[in-house]
C-alpha positions as CSV (number, residue, x, y, z in Angstrom):
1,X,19.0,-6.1,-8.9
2,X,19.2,-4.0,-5.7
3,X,17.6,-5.2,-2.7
4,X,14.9,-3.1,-2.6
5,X,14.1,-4.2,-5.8
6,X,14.2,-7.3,-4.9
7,X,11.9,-6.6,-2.0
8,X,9.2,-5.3,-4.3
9,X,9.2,-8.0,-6.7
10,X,8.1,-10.4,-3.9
11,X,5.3,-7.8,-2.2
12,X,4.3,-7.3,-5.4
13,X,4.0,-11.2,-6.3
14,X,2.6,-11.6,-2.4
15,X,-0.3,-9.2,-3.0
16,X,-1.1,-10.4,-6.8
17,X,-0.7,-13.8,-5.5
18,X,-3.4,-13.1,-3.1
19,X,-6.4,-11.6,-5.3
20,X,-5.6,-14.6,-7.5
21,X,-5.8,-17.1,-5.1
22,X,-9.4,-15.4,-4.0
23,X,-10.3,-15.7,-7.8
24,X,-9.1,-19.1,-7.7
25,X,-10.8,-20.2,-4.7
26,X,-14.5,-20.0,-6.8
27,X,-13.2,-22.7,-9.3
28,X,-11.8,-25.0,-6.4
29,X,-14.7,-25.2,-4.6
30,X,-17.1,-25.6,-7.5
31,X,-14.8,-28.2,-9.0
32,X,-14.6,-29.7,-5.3
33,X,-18.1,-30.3,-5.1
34,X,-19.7,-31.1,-8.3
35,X,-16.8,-32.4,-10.4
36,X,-17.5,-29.2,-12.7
37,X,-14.7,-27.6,-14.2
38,X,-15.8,-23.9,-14.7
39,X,-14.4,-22.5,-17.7
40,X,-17.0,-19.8,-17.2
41,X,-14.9,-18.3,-14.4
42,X,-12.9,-16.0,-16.3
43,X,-15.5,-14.5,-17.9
44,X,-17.6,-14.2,-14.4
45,X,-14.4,-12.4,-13.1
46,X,-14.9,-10.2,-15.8
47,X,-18.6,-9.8,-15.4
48,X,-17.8,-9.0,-11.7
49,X,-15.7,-6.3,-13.0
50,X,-18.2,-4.7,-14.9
51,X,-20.5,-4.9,-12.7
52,X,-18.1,-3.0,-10.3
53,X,-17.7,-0.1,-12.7
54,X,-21.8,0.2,-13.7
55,X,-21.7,1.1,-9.6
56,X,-19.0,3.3,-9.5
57,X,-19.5,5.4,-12.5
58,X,-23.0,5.3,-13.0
59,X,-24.4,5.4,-9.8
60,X,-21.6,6.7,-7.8
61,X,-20.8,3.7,-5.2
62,X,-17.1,3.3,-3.8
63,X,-15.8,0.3,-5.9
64,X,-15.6,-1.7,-2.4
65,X,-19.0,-0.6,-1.4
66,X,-20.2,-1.7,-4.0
67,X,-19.3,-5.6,-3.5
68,X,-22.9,-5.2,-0.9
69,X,-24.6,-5.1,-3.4
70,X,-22.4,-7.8,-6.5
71,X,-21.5,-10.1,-4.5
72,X,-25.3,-11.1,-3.2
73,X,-26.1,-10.7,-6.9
74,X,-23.2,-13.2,-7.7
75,X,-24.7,-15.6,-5.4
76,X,-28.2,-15.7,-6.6
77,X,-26.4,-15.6,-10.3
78,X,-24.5,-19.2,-9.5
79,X,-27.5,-20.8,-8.1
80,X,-29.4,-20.0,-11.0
81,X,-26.1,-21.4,-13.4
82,X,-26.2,-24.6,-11.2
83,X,-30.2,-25.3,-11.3
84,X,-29.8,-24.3,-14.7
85,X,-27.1,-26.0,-16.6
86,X,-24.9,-28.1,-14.4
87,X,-27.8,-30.0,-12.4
88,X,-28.6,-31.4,-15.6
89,X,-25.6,-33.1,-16.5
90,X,-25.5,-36.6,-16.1
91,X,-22.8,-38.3,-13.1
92,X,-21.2,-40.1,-15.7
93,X,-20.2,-37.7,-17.5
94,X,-20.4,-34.5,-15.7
95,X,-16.5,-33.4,-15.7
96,X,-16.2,-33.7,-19.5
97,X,-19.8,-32.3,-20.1
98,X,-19.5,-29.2,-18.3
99,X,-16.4,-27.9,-20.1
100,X,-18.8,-27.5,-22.6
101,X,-21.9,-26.5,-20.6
102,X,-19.6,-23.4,-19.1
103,X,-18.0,-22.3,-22.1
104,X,-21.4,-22.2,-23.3
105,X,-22.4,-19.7,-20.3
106,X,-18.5,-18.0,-21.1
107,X,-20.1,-17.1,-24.6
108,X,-22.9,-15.9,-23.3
109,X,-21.8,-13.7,-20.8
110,X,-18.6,-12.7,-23.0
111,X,-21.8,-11.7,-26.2
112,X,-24.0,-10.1,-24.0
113,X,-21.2,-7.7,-22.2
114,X,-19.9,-6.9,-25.9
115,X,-23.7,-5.6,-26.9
116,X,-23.8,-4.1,-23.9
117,X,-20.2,-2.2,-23.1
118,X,-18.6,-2.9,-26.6
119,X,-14.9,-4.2,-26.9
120,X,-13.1,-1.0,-25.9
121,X,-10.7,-1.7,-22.7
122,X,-11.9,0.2,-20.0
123,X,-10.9,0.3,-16.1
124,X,-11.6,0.9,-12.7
125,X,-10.8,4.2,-10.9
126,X,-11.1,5.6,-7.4
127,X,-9.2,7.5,-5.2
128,X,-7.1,4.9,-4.2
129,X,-6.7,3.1,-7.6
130,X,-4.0,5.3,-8.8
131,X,-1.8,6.3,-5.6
132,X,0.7,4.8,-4.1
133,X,2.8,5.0,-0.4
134,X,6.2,4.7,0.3
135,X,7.3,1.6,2.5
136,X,10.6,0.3,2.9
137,X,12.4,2.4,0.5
138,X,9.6,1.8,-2.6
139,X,5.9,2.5,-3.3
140,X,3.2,0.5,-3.0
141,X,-0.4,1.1,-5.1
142,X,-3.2,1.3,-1.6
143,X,-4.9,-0.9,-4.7
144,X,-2.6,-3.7,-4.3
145,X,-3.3,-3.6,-0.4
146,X,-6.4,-3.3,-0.3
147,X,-7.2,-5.9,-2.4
148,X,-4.4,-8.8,-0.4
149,X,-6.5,-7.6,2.6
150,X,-10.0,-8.0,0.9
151,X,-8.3,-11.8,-0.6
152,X,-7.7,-12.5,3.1
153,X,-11.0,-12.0,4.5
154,X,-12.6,-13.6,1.7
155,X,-10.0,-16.8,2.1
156,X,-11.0,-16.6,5.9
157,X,-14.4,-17.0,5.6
158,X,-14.6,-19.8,3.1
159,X,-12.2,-21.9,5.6
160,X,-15.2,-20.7,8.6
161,X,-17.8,-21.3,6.1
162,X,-16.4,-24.8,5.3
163,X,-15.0,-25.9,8.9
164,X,-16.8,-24.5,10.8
165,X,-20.5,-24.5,9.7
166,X,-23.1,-27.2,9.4
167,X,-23.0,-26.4,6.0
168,X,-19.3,-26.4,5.6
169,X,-19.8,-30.3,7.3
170,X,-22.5,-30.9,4.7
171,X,-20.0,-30.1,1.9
172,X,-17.1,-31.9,2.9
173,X,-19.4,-35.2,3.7
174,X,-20.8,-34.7,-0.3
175,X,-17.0,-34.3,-1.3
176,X,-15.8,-38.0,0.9
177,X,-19.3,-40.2,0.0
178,X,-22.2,-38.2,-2.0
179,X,-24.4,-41.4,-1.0
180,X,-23.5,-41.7,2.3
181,X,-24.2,-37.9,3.1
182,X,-27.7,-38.1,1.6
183,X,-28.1,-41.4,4.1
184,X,-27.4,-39.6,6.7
185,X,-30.1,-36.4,5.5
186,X,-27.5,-34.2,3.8
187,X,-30.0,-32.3,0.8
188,X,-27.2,-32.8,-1.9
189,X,-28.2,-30.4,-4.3
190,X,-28.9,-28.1,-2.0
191,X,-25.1,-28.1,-1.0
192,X,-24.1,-27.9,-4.5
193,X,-26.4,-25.3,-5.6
194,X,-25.2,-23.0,-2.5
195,X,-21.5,-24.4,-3.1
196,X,-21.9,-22.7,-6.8
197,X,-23.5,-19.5,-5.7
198,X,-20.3,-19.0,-2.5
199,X,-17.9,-20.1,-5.8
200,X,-19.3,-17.3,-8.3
201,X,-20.3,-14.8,-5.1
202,X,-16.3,-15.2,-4.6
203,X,-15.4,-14.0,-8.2
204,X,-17.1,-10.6,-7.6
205,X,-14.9,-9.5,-5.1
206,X,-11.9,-11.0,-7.6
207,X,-13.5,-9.4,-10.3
208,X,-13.4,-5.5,-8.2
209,X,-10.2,-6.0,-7.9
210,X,-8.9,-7.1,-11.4
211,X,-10.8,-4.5,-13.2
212,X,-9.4,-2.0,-10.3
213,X,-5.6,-3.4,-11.6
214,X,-6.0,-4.1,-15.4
215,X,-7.3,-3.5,-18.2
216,X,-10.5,-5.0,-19.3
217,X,-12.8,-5.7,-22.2
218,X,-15.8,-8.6,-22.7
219,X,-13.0,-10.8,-24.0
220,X,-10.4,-11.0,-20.9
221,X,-11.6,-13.7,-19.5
222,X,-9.9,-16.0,-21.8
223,X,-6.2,-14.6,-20.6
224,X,-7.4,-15.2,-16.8
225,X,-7.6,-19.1,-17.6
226,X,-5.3,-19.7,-20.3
């Protein structure tokens, strides 16, 4: 392997390893909060992406113009999941329950986008989706750039959100002692309902960028958490 081959492989992984750590960063934080693991997230990440492409093709919005208007919608979408399915699972049990509570919401969303889009593989296309520029002797999709960059300011703001907010304060206290942060006035399910909406708003922007770099139909969510 030359080394500019070499060099390629590891932007390459760099920039990849970027969007998923923005896709990841949704699951830690719900799973950091509530105990919840969220099978669901592969098939939100999916949703996210075709979302994306209803904006672009239909109505004409730049694919990254478009996250004004799905990742808000992603918000209000986990708040809704977490007042709807996981606030109702018992402390006890939560972690085991809500494997099955979010596969649950993974079939749903996986039947609904099938009726909807069918199970052809489609993908994301804009200007800057399919060229490339040359840097240190190979190419480079503006994709894969723009979508490290986008990983980066979505991994900064969670850290401000979380360290440097009242909020962020309110979350970690629920995270240490969930009984002594409602002592001291901390609305617990508020923070966990907002903690679920940031974790899903999260996969929108993941979801853009996946559907902007594969392949996608209702069913690849699976092959994002398998």
């Amino acid at each position: 392997m030359s080394a500019s081959s070499l060099a390629k492989a590891v932007v390459d992984g760099i920039l990849t390893g970027g969007v998923y750590a923005l896709m990841a960063a949704g699951l830690t934080l719900i799973f950091g909060v509530m105990d919840i693991i969220n099978i669901a997230q592969g098939a939100l990440i999916v949703l996210g992406a075709y979302m994306s492409y209803v904006l672009s093709v239909h109505l004409g919005i730049d694919l990254f113009l478009g996250l004004l208007i799905t990742i808000p919608a992603f918000f209000v979408l986990g708040v809704s999941i977490e007042w709807a399915f996981m606030r109702r699972l018992r402390e006890q049990d939560r972690t085991a329950m809500s494997i099955l509570v979010t596969y649950a919401v993974a079939i749903i969303i996986e039947g609904v986008l099938s009726v909807i889009f069918g199970v052809d593989f489609i993908q994301l296309h804009a200007s800057y989706t399919d060229s490339t520029f040359h840097i240190l002797g190979f190419y480079l999709p503006y994709i894969d750039v723009f979508g490290f960059l986008l990983a980066i300011a979505g991994l900064g703001a969670l850290y401000y959100i979380l360290y440097r907010t009242h909020f962020g304060r309110g979350v970690r206290g629920s995270l240490q002692n969930r009984t002594a942060a409602e002592l001291i006035g901390v609305d617990v399910n508020r923070v966990r309902a907002v903690s679920v909406g940031i974790g899903v708003a999260v996969t929108a922007a993941g979801g853009m960028v996946f559907g902007a770099t594969n392949a996608f139909n209702p069913n690849s969510g699976y092959d994002l958490i398998s």
